[in-house]
N, C-alpha and C positions, 0 to 999 in steps of 0.2 A: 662776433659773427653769429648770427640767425642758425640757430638748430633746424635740421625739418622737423615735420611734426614722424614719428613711429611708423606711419604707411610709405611715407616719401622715403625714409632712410633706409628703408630695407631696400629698396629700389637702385638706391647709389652703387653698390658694390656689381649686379649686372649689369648697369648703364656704364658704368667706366671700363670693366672685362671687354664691353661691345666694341666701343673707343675704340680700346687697343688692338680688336680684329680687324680695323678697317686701320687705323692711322700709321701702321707698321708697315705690311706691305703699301699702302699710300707711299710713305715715306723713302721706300725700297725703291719705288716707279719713277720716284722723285731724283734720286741719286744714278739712276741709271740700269738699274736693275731689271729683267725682264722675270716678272712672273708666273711661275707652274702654277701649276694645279690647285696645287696646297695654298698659294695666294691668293688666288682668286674667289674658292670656298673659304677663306678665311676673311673675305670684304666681303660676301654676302651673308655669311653666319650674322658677324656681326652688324652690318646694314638689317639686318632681320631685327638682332636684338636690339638697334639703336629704337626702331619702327615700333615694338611691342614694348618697352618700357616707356615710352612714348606716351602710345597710347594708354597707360595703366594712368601716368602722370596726368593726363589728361582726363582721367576719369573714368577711362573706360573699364568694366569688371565683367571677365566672363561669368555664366551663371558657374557655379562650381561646388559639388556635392560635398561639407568634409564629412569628417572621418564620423559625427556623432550626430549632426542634426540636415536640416535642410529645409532653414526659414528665409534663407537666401532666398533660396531658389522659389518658395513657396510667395515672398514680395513681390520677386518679379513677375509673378504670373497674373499681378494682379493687373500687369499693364497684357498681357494676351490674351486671347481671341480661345475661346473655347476649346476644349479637346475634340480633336476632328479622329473618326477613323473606331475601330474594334477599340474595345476597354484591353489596359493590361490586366493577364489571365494570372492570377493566384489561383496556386499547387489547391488544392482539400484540406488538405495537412494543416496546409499557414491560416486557411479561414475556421477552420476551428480551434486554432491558434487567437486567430483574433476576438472571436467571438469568445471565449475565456478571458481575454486579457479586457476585454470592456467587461464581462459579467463582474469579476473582481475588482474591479475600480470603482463600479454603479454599488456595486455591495459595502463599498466605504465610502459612497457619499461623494464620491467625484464630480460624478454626473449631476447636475438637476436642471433643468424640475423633470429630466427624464432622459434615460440613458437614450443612446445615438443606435438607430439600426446598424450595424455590423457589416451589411453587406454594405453601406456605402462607403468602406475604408478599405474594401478589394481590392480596388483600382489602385491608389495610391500605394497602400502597401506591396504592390508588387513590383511597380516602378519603384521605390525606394530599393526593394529587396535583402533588407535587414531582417533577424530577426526580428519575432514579432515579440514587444517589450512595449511600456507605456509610451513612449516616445513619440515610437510609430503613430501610434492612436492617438496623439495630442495631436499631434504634428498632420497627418491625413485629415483628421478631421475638419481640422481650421481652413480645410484649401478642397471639401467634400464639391463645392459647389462647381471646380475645375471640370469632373470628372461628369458630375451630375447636375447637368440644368435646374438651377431651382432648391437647389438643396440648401438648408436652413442654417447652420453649426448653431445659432442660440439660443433654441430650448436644451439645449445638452450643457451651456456653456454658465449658467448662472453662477456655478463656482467655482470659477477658475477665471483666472490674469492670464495673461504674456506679459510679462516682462523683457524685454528687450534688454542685451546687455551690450548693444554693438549700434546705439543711433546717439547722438548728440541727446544728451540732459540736460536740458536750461530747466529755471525754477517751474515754469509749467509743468512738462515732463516730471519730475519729481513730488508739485502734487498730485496730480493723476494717478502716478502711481498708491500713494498715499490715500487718497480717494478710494480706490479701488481694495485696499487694504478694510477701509471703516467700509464697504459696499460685502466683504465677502465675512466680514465678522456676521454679518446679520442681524445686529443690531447690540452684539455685547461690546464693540466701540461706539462710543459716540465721539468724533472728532471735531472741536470747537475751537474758534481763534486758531486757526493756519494760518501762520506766515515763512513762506520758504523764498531764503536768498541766497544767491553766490557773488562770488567774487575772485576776480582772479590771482591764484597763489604763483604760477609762473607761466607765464605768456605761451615762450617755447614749447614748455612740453606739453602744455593744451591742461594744465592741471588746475582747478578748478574748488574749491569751498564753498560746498552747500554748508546752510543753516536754516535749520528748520526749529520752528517752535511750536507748541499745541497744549492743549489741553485735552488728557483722553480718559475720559467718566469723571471729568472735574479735576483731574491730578496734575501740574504739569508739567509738560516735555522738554528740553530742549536736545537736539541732534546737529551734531555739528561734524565733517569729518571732508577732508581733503582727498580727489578721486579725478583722475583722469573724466573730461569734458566727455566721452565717450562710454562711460560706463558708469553705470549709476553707484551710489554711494553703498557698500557689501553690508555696510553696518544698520541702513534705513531699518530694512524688515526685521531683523532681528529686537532692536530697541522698540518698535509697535508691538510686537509679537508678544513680548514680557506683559502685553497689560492684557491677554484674552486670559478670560477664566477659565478651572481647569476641565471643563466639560465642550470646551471648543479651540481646537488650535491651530496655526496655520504650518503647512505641509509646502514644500517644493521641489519640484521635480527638474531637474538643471539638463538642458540641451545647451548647442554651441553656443547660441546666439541668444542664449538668458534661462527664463525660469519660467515655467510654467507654473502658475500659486493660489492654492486653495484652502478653504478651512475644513478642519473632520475631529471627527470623535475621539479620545484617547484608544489608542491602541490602533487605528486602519491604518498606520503607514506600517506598524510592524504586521500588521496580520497581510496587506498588499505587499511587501518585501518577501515573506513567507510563504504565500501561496504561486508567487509568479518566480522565485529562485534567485531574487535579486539580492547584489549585493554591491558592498564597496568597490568591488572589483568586473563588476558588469557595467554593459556600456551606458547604463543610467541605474537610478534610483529613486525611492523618494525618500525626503528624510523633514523631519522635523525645524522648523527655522531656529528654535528654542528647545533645547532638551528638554524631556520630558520629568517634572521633578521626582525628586528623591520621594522612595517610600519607606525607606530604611527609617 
């Protein structure tokens, strides 16, 4: 018997709950029984639920904030219609909240070829109303133009990816990203002879085997690793990462829905960790893809 794939099957368990608020008292009506209250709000509970798992099956996804990012919701606006009406108002407090947490990030090299004015991540950040933390500022930025007619994110964006961790990976997708890996080295990868392939390791669970081969500054590569059709392979970045030298290295910053990924200097992720109070236990960070080596 056919598995679903991990979205469908969480779905099973309140689709058949739904079932049984409607096929019992059914059942009941059936035998003779006459229906209170309690049966009738119990065919329409579940008539609700049969209608909304339904609809989910079918594709449909409300936009929906979680708990750590909101690129979701940041995709879907790419199919809406401008922001109509008053900007949301950020507190004093949170704009110079923010305007510290971009000063600090420009000062490690985040930004180029030139840090993002400040006030265009007001908006956004007050509709999200999180803490103000890298996130924020990744995240607002990329969707600046929502808020603000005309507004640019790619002179601010030369070093820095998205990485997606939540769309289908075929081998295009996988070199792109790789692409974009030798694009933010700045010239200390050079990546020659790319060839990247999958194949499918089990149908069912949608799991998938990339292989990627290369040559980077003449050395060469091979990557290979088994990873859900949905999520790119954990191990790519890391095995690139090993060939930058020790004057340039790549940094990520992990929201829900992937990474945000740049190169910097030794030491700007511990001095950005440091200056803004982030840690392992905050609701982001940035950390090194590659530890940084021993000096012992």
């Amino acid at each position: 018997m056919k598995r679903p794939d991990p979205e469908t099957a969480a779905l099973l368990l309140p689709f058949a709950f739904s079932i049984l608020f409607v096929a019992i008292p059914f059942a009941m009506t059936m035998a003779g029984v006459r229906l209170n209250v309690i049966g009738w709000l119990s065919i329409a509970f579940g008539a609700v639920g049969i209608v909304a798992v339904g609809a989910q099956l079918l594709g449909y996804r409300p936009n929906q904030r979680s708990g750590r990012s909101r690129s979701g919701k940041s995709r879907a606006r790419e199919q809406r219609v401008q922001h109509k009406g008053a900007l949301p108002e950020l507190s004093a407090n949170k704009q110079a909240q923010v305007r510290r947490v971009v000063r600090v990030m420009a000062q490690a090299g985040v930004f180029a070829p030139t840090a993002p004015d400040p006030a265009l991540l007001f908006a956004g950040a007050a509709e999200m109303g999180w803490s103000i933390q890298p996130d924020v500022i990744l995240l607002t930025l990329s969707e600046a133009s929502y808020y603000h007619p005309g507004a640019d994110p790619a002179p601010h964006l030369a070093n820095l990816a998205f990485h997606d961790i939540q769309v289908e990976t075929p081998a295009e997708f996988i070199e792109t990203m790789i692409r974009d890996l030798e694009r933010l080295s700045a010239g200390a990868l050079v990546i020659a002879d790319l060839q990247v392939a999958q194949e499918i390791v089990d149908a069912d669970a949608r799991t998938v085997r990339t292989s990627a081969t290369m040559t980077i500054n003449g050395t060469p590569l091979t990557f290979v690793e088994d990873h859900h059709f949905k999520y790119f392979p954990i191990g790519l970045h890391p095995a690139i990462a090993a060939h930058m030298p020790p004057d340039r290295r790549f940094a990520w910053l992990w929201v829900d829905q992937g990474a945000f990924v740049t190169a910097l200097a030794p030491g700007a992720v511990e001095a950005m960790n440091a200056a803004l109070k982030l840690s392992p236990n905050s609701r982001c960070q940035w950390d090194w893809i590659v530890d940084p080596p021993s000096t012992a």
